[in-house]
C-alpha positions in Angstrom: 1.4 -13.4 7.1 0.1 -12.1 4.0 -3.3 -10.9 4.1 -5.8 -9.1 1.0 -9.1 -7.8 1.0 -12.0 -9.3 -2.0 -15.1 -9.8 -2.9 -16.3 -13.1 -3.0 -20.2 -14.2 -4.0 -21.2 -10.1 -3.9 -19.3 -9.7 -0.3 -16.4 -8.5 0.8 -14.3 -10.3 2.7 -10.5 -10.9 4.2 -8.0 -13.1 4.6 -4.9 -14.7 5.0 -3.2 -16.3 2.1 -2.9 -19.8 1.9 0.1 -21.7 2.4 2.0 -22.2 -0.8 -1.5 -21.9 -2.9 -2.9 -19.2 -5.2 -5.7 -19.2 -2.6 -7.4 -17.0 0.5 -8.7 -18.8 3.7 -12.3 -17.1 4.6 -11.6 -16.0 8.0 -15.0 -14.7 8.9 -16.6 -18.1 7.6 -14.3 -20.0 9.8 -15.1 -18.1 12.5 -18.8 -18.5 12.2 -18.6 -22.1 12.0 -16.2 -22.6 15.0 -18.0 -20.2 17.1 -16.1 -17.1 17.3 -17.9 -14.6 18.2 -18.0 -10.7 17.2 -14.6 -11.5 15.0 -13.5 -8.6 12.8 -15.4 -7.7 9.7 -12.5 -6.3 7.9 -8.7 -5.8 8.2 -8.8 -2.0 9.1 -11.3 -3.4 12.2 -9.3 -5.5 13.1 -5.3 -4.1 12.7 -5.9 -2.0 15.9 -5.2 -5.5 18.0 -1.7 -6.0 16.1 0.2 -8.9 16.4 -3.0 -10.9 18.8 -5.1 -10.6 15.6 -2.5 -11.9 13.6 -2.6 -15.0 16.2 -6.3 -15.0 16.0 -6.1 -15.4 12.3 -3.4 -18.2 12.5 -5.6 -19.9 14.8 -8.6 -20.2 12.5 -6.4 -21.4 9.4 -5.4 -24.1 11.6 -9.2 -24.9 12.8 -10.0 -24.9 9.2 -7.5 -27.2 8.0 -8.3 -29.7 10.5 -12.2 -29.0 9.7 -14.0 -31.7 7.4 -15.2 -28.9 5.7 -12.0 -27.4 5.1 -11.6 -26.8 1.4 -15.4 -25.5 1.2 -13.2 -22.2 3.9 -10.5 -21.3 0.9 -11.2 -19.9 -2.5 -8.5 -19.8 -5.2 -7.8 -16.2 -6.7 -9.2 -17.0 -9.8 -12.3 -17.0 -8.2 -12.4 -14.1 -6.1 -12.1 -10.1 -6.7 -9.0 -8.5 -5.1 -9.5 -5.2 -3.7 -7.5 -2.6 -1.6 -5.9 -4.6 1.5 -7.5 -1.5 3.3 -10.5 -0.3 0.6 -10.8 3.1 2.9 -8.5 4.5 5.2 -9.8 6.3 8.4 -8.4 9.8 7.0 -6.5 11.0 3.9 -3.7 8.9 2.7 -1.0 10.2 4.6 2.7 10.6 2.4 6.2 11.5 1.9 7.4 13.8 -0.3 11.0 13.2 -2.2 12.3 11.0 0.5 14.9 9.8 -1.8 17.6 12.0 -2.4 18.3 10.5 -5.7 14.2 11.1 -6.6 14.5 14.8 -5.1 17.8 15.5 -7.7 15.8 14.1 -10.9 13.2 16.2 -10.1 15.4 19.5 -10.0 14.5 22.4 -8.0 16.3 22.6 -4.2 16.6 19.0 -3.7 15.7 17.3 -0.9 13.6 19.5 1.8 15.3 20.0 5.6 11.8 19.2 7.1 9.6 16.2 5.9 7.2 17.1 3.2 3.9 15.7 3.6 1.0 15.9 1.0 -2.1 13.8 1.3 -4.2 11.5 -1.2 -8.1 11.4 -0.7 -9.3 7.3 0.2 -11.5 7.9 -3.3 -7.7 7.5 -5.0 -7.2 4.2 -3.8 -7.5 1.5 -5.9 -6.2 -2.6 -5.8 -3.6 -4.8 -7.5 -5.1 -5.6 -11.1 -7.2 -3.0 -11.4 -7.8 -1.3 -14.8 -7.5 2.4 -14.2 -7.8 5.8 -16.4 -5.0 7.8 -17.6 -7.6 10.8 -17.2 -7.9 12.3 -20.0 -8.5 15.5 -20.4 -7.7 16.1 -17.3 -3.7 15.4 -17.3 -1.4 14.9 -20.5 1.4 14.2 -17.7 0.2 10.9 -15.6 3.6 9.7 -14.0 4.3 6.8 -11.6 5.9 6.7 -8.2 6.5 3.1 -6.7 6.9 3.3 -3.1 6.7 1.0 0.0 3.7 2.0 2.5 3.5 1.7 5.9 0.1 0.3 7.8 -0.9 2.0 11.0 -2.0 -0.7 13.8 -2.5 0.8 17.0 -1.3 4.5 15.9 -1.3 7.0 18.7 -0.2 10.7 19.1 3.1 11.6 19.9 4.4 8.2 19.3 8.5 8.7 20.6 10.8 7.4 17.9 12.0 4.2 19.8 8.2 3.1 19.7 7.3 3.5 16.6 7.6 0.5 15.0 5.4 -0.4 17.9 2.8 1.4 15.9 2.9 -0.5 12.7 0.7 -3.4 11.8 2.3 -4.5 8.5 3.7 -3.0 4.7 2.4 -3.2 1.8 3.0 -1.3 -2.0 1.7 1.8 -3.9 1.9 3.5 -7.2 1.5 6.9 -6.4 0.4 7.8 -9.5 1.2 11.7 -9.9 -0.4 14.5 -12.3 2.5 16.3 -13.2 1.1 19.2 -15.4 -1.5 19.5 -12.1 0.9 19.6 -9.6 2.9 22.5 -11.2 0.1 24.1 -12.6 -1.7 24.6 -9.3 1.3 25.5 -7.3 0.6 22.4 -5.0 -0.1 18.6 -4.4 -3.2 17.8 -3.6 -5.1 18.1 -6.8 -2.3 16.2 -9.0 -2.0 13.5 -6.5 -5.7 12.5 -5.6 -7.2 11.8 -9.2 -9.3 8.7 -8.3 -7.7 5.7 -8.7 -4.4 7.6 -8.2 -3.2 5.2 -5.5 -3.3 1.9 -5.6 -2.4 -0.3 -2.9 -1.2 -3.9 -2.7 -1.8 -7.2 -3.3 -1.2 -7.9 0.2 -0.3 -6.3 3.9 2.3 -8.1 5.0 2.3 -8.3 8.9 5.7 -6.8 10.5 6.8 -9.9 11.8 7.9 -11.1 8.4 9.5 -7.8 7.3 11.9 -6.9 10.4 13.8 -4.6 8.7 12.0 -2.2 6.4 15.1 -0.9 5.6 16.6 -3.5 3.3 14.2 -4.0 0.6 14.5 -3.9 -3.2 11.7 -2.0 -4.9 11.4 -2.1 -8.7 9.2 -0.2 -10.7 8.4 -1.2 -14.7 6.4 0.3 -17.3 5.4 -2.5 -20.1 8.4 -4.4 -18.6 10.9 -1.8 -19.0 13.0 -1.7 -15.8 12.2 2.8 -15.1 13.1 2.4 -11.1 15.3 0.3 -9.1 15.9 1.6 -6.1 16.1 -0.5 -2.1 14.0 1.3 0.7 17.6 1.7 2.5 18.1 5.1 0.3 15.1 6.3 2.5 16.3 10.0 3.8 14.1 9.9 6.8 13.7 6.5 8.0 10.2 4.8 8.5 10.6 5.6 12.6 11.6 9.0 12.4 8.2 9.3 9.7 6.0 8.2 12.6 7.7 10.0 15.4 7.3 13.1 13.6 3.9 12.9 11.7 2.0 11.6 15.5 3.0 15.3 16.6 0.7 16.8 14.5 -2.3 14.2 13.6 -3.3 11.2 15.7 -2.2 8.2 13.7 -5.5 5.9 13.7 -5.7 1.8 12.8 -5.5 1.4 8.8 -4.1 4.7 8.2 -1.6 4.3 5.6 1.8 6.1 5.1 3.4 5.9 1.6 7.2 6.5 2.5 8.7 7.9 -0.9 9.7 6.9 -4.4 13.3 6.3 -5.5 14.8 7.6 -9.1 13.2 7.0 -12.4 10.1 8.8 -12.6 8.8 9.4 -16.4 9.0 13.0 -16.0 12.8 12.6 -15.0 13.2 10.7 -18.6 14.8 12.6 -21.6 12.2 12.8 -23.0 9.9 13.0 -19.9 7.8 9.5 -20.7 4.1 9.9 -19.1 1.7 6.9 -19.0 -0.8 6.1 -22.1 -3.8 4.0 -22.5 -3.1 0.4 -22.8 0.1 0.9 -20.5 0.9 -1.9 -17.7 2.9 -0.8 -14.7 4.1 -3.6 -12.2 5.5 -2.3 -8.6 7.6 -4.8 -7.0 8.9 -4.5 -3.5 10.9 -7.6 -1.8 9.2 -10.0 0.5 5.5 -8.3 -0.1 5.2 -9.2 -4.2 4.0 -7.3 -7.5 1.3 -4.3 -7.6 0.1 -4.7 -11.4 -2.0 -1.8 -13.0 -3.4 -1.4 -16.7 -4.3 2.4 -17.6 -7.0 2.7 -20.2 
């Protein structure tokens, strides 16, 4: 199931998309008119039940096509503004540094790290799939771009064993993590470089777990005005999405609609010769199989 956040008549809503249609079904106004009571008002409320929300959803789309009412439930997305598929995580955006080991070369230095690097991205960076966002600047001269496939928390936990992880997932979905580069090495860390608002959008869907079995076999593509800068597949993945989980829950309590971006293959502007940063008027489309495109334009 593939499921997006909007705002629809001033209010914002969630849903599944519909069946081969450019459309999303209006969960919460099905619900109200079948009679389901106390239903989730958002995805992040409602990922903690996993896969059983997911059925409670399917269940609904199929009231609401046999409901005489039933196109008055869908609107198409020419109609509706997409947002974040979650708009605010519970904490920080939680991710993985050089992950790749082909990413971790370009970028010189030691290569890829023995323990898992992990920086965060305050929930005022994220932004959604055809959002128009700033290059900032006066700020950076170096805005770079980092497609990566992230991981949605469902039920989360704390000291989550590795053979249970995935027990832990609700879905995946794709971010830019869109990267100050003069920041990052000017301030001798990540945080400020990485969390310029609007730094990480997220999207156009969460696609539920059922439908991606293996995380591990996905193309992701990442291109800049069209131009193909990364093509990489999530198996290149050093530490794998399991191992991630197992060892972040040892520190932090992974909580419902926290989100994990996993890493960025090769082909990162600054890696270019010469290093190729993003400009106003610049489109960047993030691609990952079987969840669809993240499209930005910087201004």
């Amino acid at each position: 199931m593939k499921l997006l956040s909007f705002k629809y008549d001033g209010k914002t809503l969630f849903g599944p998309k519909v069946k081969k249609e450019e459309a999303v079904w209006d969960v919460q106004k099905i619900a109200a008119a079948v009679g389901v009571q106390n239903f989730p008002a958002s995805i992040a409320e409602g990922v903690a039940g996993g896969m059983d929300f997911v059925e409670k959803i399917r269940a609904l789309c199929e009231q609401a096509r046999a409901h005489e009412d039933a196109e008055t439930f869908k609107y198409s997305y020419e109609a509706i503004e997409w947002l974040a598929p979650i708009p605010r995580t519970p904490k920080n955006i939680l991710c993985v540094g050089k992950n790749y080991a082909d990413h971790a070369s370009e970028m010189g230095g030691e290569g890829a790290p023995e323990k898992m690097m992990i920086f965060t991205k305050a929930h005022t960076a994220i932004a959604a799939d055809e959002q128009k966002l700033s290059v900032h600047e006066g700020v950076t001269s170096q805005l770079d771009y980092e497609g990566e496939l992230a991981v949605v928390i469902g039920k989360g936990g704390r000291n989550i064993p590795k053979q249970m992880a995935y027990d832990a997932v609700f879905g995946y979905t794709i971010a830019n993590d869109l990267t100050a580069r003069d920041l990052q090495a000017e301030r001798k860390q990540f945080f400020l470089g990485k969390t310029l608002d609007g730094s990480c959008p997220l999207g156009p869907y969460i696609v539920t777990k059922d439908e991606i079995p293996n995380p591990h076999n996905l193309s992701i593509v990442t291109k800049v005005n069209d131009e193909v800068r990364q093509n990489g597949n999530t198996g290149s993945m050093i530490i794998p999405i399991d191992e991630i989980i197992a060892e972040l829950s040892k520190f932090v309590t992974l909580e419902p609609g926290d989100v994990i971006l996993t890493g960025t293959p090769a082909g990162v502007g600054k890696a270019m010769n010469p290093p190729s940063y993003l400009k106003a008027g610049d489109t960047v489309k993030v691609s990952v199989e079987g969840i669809g495109t993240l499209v930005n334009y910087f201004e």
